[in-house]
HTML snippet that shows the backbone in 3Dmol.js (N, CA, C, O; Angstrom):
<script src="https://3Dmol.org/build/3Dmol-min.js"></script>
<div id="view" style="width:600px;height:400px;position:relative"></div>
<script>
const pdb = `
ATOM      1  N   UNK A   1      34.784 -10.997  20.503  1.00  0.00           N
ATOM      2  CA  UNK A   1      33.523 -10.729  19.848  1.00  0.00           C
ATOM      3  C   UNK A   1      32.410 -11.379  20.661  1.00  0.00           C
ATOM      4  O   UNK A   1      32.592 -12.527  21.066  1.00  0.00           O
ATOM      5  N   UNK A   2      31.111 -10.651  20.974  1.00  0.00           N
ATOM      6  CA  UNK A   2      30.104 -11.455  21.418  1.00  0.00           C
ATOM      7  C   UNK A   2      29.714 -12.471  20.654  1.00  0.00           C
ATOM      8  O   UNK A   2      30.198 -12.820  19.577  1.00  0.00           O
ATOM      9  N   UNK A   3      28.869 -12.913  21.210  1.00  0.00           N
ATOM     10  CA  UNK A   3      27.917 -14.017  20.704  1.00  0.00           C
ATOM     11  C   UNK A   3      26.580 -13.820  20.895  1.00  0.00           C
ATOM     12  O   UNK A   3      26.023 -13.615  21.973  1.00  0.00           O
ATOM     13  N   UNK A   4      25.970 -13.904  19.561  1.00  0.00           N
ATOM     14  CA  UNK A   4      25.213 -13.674  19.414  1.00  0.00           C
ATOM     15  C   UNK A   4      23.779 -14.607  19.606  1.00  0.00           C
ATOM     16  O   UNK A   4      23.592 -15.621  18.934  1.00  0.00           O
ATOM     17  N   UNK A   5      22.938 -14.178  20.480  1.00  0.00           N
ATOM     18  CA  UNK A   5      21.778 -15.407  21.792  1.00  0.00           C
ATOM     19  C   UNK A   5      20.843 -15.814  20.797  1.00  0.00           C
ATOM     20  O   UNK A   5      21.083 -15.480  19.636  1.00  0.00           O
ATOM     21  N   UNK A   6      20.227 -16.212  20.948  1.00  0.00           N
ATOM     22  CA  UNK A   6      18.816 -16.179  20.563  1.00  0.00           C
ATOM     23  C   UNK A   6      17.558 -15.034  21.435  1.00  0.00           C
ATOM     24  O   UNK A   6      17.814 -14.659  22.579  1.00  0.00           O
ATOM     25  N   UNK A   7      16.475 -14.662  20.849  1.00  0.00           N
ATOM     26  CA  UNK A   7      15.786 -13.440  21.627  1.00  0.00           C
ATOM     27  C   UNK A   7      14.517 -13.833  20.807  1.00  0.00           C
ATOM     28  O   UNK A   7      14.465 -14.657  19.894  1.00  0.00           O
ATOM     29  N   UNK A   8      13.385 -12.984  21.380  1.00  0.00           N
ATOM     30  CA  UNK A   8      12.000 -13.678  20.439  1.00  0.00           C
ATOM     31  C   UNK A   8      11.524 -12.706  19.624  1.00  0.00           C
ATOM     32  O   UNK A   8      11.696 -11.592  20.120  1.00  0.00           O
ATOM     33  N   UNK A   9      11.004 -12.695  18.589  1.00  0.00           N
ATOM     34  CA  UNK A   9      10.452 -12.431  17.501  1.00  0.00           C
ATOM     35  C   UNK A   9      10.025 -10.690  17.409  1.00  0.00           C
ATOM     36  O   UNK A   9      10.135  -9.922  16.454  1.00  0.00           O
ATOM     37  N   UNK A  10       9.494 -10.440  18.832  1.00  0.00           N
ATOM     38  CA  UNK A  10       9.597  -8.645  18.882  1.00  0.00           C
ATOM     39  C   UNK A  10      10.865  -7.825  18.773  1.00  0.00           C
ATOM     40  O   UNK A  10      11.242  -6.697  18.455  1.00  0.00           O
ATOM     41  N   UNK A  11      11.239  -8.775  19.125  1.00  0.00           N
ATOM     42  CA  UNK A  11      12.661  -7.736  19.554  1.00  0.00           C
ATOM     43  C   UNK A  11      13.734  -7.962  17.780  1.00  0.00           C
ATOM     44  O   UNK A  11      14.459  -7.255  17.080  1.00  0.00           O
ATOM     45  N   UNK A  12      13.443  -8.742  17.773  1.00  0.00           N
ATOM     46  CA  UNK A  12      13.891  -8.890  16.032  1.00  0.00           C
ATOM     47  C   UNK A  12      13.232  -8.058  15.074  1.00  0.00           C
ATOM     48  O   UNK A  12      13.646  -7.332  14.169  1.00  0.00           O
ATOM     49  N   UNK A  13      11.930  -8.396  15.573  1.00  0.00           N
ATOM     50  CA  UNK A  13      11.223  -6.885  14.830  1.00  0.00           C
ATOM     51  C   UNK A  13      11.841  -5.724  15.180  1.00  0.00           C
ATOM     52  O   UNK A  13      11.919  -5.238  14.052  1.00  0.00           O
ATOM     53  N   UNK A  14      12.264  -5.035  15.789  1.00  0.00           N
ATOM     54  CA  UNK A  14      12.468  -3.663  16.645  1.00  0.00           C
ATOM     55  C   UNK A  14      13.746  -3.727  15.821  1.00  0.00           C
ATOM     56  O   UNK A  14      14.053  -2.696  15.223  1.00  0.00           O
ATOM     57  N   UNK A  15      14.540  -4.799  15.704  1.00  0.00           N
ATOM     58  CA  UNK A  15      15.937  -4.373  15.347  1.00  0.00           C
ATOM     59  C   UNK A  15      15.963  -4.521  13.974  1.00  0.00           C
ATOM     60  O   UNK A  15      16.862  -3.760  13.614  1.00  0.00           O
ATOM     61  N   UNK A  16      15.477  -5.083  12.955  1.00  0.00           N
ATOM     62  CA  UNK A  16      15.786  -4.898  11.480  1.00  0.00           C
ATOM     63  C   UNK A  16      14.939  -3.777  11.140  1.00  0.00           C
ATOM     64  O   UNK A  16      15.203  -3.148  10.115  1.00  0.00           O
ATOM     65  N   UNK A  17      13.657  -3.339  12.080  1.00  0.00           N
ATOM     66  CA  UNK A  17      13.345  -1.943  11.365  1.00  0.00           C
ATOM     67  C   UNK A  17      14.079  -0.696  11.790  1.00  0.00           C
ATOM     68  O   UNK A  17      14.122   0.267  11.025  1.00  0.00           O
ATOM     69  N   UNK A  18      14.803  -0.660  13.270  1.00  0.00           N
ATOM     70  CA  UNK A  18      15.562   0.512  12.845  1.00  0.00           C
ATOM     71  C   UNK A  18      16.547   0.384  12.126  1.00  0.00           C
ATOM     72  O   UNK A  18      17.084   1.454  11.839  1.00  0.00           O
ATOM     73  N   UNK A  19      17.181  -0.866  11.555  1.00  0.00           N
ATOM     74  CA  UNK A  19      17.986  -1.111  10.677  1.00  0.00           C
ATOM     75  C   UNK A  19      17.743  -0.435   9.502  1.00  0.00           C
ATOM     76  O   UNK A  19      18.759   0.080   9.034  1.00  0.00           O
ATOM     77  N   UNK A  20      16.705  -0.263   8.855  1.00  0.00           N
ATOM     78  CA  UNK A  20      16.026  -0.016   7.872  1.00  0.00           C
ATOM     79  C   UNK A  20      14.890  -0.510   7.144  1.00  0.00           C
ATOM     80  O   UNK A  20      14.319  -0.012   6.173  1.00  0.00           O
ATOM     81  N   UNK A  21      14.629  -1.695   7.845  1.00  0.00           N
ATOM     82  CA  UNK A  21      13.843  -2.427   6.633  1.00  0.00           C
ATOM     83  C   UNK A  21      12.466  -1.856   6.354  1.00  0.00           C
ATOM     84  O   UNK A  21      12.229  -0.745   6.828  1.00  0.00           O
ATOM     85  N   UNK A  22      11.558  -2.450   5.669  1.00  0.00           N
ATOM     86  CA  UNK A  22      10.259  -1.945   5.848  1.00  0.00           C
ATOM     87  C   UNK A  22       9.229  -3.068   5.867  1.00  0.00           C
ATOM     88  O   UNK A  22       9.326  -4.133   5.257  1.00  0.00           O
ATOM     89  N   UNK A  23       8.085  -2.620   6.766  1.00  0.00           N
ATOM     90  CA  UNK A  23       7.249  -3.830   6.883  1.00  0.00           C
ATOM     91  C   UNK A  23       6.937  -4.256   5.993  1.00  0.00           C
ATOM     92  O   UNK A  23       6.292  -3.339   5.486  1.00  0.00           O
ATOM     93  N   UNK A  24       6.897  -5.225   5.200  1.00  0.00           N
ATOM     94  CA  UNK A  24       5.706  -5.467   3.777  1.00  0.00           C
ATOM     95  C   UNK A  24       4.472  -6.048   4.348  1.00  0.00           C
ATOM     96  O   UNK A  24       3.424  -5.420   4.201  1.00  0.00           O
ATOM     97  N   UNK A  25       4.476  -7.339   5.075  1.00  0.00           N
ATOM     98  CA  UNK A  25       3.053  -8.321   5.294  1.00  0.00           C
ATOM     99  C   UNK A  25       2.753  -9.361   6.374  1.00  0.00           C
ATOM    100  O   UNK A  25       3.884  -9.638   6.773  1.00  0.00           O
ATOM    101  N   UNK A  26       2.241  -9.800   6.795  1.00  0.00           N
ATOM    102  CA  UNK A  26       2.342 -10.821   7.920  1.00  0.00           C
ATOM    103  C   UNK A  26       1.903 -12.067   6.723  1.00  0.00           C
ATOM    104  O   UNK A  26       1.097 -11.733   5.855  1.00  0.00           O
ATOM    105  N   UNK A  27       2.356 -13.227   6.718  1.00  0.00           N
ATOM    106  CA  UNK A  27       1.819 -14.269   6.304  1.00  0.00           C
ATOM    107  C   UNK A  27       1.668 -15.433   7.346  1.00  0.00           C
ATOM    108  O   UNK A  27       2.667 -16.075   7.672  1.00  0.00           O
ATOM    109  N   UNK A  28       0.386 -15.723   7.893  1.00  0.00           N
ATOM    110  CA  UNK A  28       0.554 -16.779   9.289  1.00  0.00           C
ATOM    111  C   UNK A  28       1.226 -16.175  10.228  1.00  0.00           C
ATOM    112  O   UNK A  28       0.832 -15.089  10.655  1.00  0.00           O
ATOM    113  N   UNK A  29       2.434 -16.819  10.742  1.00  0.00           N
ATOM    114  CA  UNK A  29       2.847 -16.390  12.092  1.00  0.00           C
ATOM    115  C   UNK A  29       4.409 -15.956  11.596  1.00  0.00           C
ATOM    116  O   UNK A  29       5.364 -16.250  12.315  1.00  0.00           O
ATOM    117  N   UNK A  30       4.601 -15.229  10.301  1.00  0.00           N
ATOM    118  CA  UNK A  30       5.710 -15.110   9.747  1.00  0.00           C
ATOM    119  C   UNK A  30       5.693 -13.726   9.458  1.00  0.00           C
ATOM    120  O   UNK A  30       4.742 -13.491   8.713  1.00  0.00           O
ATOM    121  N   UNK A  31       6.368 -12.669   9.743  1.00  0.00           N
ATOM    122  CA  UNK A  31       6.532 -11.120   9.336  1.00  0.00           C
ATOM    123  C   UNK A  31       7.698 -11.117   8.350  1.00  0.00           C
ATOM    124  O   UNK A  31       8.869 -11.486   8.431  1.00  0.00           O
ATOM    125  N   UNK A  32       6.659 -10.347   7.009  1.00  0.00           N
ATOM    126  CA  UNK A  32       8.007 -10.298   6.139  1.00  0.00           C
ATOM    127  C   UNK A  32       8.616  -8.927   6.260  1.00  0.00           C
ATOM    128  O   UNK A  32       8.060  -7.925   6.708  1.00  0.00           O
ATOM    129  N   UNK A  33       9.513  -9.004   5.918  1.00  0.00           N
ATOM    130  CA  UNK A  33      10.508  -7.246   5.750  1.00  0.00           C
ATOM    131  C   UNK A  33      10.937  -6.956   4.054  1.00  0.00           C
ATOM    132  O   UNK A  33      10.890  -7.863   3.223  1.00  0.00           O
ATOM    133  N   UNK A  34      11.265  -5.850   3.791  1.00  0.00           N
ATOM    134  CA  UNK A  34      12.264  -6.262   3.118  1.00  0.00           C
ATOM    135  C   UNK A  34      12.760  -4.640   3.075  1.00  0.00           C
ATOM    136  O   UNK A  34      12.149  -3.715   3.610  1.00  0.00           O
ATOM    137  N   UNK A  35      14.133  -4.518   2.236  1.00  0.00           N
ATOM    138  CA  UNK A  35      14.993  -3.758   2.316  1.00  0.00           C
ATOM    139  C   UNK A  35      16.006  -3.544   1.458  1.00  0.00           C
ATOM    140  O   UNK A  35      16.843  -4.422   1.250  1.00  0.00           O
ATOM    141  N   UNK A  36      16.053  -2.148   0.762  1.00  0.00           N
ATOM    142  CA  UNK A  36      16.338  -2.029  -0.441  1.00  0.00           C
ATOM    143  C   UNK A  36      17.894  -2.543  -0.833  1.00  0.00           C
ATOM    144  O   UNK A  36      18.823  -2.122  -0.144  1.00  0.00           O
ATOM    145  N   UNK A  37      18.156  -3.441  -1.929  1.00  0.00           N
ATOM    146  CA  UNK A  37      19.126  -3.504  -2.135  1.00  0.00           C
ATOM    147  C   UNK A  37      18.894  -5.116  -2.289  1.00  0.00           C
ATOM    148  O   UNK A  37      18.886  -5.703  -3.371  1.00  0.00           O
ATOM    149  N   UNK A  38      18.762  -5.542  -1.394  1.00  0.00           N
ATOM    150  CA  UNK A  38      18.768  -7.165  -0.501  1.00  0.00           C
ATOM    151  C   UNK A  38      18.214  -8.074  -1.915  1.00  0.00           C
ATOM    152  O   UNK A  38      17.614  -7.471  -2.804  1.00  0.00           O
ATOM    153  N   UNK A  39      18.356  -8.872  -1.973  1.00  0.00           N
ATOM    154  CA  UNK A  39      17.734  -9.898  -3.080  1.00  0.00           C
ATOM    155  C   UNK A  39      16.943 -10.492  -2.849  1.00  0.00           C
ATOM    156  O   UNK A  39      16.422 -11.276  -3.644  1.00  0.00           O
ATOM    157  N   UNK A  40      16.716 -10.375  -2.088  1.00  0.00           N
ATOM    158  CA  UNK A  40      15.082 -11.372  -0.676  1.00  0.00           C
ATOM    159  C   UNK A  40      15.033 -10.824   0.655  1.00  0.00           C
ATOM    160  O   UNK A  40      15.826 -10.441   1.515  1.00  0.00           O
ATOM    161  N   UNK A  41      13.600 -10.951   0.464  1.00  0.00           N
ATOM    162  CA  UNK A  41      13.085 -10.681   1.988  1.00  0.00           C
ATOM    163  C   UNK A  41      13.393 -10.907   3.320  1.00  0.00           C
ATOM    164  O   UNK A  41      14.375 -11.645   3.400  1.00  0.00           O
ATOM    165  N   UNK A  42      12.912 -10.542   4.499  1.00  0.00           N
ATOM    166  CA  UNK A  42      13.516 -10.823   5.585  1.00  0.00           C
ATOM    167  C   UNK A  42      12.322 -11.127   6.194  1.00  0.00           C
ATOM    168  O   UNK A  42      11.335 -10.392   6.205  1.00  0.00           O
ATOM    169  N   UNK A  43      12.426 -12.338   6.758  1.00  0.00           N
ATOM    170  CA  UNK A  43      11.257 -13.218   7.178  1.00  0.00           C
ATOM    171  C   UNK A  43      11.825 -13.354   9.222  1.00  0.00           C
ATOM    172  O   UNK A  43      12.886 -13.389   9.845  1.00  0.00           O
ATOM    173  N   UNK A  44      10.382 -13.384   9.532  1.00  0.00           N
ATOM    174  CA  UNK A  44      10.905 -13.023  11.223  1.00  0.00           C
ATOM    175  C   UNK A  44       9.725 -13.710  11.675  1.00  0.00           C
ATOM    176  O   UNK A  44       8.625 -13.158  11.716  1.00  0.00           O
ATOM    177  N   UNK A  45       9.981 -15.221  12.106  1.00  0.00           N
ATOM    178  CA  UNK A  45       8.690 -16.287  12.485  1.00  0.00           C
ATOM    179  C   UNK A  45       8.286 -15.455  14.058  1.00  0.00           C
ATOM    180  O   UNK A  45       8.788 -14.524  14.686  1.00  0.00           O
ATOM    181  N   UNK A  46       7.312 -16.211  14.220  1.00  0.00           N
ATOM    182  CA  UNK A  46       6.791 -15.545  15.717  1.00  0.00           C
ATOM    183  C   UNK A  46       7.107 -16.175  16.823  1.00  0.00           C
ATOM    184  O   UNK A  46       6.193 -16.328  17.633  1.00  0.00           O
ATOM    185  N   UNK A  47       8.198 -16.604  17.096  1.00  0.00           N
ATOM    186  CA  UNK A  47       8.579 -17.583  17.807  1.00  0.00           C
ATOM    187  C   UNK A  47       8.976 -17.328  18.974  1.00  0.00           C
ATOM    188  O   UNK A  47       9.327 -16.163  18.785  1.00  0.00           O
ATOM    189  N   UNK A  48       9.234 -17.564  20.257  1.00  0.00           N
ATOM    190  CA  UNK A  48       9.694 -17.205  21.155  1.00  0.00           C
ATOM    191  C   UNK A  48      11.033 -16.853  21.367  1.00  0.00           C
ATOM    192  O   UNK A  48      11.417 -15.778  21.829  1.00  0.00           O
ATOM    193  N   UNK A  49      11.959 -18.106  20.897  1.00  0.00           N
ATOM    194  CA  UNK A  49      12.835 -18.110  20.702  1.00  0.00           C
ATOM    195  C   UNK A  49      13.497 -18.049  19.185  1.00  0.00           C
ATOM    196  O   UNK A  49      14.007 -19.059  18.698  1.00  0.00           O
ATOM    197  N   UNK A  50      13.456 -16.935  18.557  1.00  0.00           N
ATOM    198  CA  UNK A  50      14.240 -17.222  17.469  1.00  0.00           C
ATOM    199  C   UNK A  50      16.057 -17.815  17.189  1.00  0.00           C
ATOM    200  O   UNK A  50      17.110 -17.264  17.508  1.00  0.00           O
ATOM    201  N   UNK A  51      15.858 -18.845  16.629  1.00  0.00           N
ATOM    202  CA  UNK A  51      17.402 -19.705  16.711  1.00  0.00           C
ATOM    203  C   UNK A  51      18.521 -18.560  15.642  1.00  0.00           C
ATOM    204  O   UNK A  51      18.290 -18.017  14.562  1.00  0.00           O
ATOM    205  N   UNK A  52      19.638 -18.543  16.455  1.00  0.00           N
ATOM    206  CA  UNK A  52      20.643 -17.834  15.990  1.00  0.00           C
ATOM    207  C   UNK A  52      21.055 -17.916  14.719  1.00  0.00           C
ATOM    208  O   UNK A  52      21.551 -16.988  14.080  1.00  0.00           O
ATOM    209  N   UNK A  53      20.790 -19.410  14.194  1.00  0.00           N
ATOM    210  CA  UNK A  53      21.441 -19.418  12.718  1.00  0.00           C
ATOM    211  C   UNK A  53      19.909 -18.377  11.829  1.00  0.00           C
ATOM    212  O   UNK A  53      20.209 -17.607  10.917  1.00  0.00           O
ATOM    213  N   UNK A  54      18.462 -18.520  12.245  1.00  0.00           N
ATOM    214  CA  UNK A  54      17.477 -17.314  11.561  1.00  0.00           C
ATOM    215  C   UNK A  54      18.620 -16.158  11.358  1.00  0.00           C
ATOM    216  O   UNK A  54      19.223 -15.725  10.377  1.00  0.00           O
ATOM    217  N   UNK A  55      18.625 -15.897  12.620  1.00  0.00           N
ATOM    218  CA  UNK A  55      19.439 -14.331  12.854  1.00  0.00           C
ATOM    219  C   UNK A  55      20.168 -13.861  12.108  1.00  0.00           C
ATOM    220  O   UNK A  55      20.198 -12.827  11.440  1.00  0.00           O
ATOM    221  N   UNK A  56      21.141 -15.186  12.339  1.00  0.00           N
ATOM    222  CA  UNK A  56      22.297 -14.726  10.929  1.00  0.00           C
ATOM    223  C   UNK A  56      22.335 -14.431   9.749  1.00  0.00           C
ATOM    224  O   UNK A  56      23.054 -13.614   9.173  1.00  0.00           O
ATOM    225  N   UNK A  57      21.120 -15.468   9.152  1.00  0.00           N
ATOM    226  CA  UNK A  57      20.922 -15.342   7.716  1.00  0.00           C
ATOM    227  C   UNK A  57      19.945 -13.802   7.021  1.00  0.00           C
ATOM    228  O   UNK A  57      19.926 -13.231   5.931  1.00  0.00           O
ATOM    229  N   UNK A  58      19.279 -13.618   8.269  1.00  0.00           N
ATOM    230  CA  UNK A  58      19.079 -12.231   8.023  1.00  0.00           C
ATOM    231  C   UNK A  58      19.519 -10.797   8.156  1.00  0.00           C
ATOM    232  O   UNK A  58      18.960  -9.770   7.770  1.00  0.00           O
ATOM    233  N   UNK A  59      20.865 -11.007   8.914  1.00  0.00           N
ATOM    234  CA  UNK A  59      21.543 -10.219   9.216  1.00  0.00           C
ATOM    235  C   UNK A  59      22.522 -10.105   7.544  1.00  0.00           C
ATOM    236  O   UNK A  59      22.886  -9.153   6.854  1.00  0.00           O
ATOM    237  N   UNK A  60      22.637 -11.381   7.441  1.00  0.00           N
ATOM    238  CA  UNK A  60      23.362 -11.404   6.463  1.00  0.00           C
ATOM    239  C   UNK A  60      22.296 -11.306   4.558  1.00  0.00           C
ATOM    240  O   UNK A  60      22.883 -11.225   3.479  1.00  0.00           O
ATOM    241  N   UNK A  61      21.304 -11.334   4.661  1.00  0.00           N
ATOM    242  CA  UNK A  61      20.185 -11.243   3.956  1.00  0.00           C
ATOM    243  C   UNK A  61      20.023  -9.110   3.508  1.00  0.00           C
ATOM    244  O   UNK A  61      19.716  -8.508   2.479  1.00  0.00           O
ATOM    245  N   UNK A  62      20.383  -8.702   4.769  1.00  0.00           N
ATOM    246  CA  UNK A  62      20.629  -6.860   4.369  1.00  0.00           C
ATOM    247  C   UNK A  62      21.881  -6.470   4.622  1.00  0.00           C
ATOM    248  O   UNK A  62      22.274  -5.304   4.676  1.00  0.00           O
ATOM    249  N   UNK A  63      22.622  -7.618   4.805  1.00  0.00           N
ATOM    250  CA  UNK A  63      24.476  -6.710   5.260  1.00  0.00           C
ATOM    251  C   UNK A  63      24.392  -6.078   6.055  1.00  0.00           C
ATOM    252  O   UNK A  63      24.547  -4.857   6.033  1.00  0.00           O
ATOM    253  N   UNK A  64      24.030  -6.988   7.285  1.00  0.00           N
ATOM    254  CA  UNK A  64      24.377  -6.516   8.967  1.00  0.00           C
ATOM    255  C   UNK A  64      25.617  -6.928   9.326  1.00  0.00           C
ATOM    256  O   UNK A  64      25.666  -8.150   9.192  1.00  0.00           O
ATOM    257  N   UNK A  65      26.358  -6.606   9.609  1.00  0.00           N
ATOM    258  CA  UNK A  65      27.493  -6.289  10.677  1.00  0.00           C
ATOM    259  C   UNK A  65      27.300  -7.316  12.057  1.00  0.00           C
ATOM    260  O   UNK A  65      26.156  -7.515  12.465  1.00  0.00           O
ATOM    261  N   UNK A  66      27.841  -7.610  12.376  1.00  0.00           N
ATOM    262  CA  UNK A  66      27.662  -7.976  14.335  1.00  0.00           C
ATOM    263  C   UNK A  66      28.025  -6.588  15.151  1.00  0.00           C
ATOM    264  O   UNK A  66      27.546  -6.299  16.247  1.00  0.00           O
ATOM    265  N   UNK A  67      28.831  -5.899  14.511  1.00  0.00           N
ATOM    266  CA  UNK A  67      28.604  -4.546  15.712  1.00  0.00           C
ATOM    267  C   UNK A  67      27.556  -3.404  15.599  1.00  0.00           C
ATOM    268  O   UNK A  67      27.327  -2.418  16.298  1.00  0.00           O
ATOM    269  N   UNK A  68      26.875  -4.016  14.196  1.00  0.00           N
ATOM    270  CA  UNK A  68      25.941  -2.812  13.823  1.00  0.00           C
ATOM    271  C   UNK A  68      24.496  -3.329  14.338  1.00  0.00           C
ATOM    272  O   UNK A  68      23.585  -2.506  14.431  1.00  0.00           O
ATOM    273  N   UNK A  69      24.205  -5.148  14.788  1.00  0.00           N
ATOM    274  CA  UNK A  69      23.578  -6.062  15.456  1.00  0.00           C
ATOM    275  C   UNK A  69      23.411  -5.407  16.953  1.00  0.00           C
ATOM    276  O   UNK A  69      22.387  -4.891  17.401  1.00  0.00           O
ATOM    277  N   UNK A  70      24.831  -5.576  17.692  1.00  0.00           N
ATOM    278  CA  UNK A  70      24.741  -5.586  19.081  1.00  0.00           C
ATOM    279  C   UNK A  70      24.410  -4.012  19.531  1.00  0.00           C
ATOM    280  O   UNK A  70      23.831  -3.693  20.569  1.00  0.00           O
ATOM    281  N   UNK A  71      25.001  -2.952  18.331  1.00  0.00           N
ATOM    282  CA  UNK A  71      24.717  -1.365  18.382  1.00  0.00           C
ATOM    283  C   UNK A  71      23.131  -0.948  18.668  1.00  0.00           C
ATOM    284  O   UNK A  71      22.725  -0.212  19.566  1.00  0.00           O
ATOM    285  N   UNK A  72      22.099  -1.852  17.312  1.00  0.00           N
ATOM    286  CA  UNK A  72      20.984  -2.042  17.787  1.00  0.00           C
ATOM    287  C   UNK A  72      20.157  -2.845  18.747  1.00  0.00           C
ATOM    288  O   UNK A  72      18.949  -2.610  18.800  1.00  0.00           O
ATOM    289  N   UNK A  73      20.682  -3.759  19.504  1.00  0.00           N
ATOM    290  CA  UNK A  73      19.837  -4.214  20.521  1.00  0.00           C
ATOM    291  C   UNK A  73      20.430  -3.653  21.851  1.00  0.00           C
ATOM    292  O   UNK A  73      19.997  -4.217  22.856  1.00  0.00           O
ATOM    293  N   UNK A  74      21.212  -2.789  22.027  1.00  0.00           N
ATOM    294  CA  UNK A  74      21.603  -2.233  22.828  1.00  0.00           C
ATOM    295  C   UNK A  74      20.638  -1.024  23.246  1.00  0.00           C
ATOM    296  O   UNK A  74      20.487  -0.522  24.360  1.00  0.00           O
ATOM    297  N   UNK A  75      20.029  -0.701  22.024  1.00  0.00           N
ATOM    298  CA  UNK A  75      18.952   0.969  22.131  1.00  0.00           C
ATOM    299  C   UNK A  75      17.594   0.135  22.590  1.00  0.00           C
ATOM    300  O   UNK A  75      16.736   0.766  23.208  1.00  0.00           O
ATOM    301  N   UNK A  76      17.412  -1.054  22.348  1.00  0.00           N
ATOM    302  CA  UNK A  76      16.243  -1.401  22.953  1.00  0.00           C
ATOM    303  C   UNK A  76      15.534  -1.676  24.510  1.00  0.00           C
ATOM    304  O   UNK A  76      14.350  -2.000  24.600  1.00  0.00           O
TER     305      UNK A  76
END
`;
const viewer = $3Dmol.createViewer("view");
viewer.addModel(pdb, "pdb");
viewer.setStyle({}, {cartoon: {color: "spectrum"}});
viewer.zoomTo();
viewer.render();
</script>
């Protein structure tokens, strides 16, 4: 299984919206998402480096997969 890097904040954008999500709002330097089903939002700081455990919890926040993860940053 890969492992999954850290990457910065656009490219996280790019991948939970073709995931599905939908934009809701910027608050500060924080983009929220959210996505039907999910029980909370999906929050995506503006960071350069977003840290892997973010990743996870939002992957795991809409029931992402790791192959349905690496499927989408692969189209980018």
């Amino acid at each position: 299984m890969s492992k999954i890097y850290p990457t910065d904040w656009k490219t996280q954008l790019i991948i939970f919206k073709q995931y599905g999500c939908h934009y809701k709002r910027k608050k500060g330097s924080h983009h929220v998402l959210i996505y039907s089903g999910a029980k909370r939002a999906v929050v995506i700081p503006e960071y350069d480096e977003i840290d892997v455990d973010i990743i996870k919890n939002n992957m795991r926040t809409v029931n992402m997969s790791r192959e349905e993860y690496f499927d989408l940053l692969k189209k980018i």
